[in-house]
Phi, psi and omega in degrees: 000167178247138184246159195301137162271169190284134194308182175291179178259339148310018190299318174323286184331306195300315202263357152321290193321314173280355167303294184292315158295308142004278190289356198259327139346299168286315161321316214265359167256358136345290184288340187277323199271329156266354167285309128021274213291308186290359156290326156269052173069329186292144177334174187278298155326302208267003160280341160307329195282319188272349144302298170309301165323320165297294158343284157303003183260263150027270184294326162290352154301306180271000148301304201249017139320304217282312201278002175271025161237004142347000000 
């Protein structure tokens, strides 16, 4: 059988790096999904709403991109 090879040696590093794109990554499609919505007429509320969601969807899609390619 084959065994797995052992992660890089820069890992610490590696995986900040994909943390921080991730969240900057969700900001900024936050912000496009709430600016969307107040072009399209919704409250202040529901562009928050559809902002914050949008974030959290986003960024956690890509967490756990990153650790199923771990």
């Amino acid at each position: 059988m084959t065994q797995v090879p052992p992660p890089p040696a820069g890992g610490l590093s590696q995986r900040a790096l994909l943390i921080v794109i991730a969240l900057l990554t969700g900001l900024l499609t936050g912000l496009a999904a709430g600016v969307l919505a107040v072009l399209l007429h919704a409250t202040v509320l529901g562009a928050a709403t559809w902002a914050g969601g949008t974030f959290i969807a986003i960024t956690m899609l890509l967490f756990k991109i990153c650790e199923l390619l771990r």
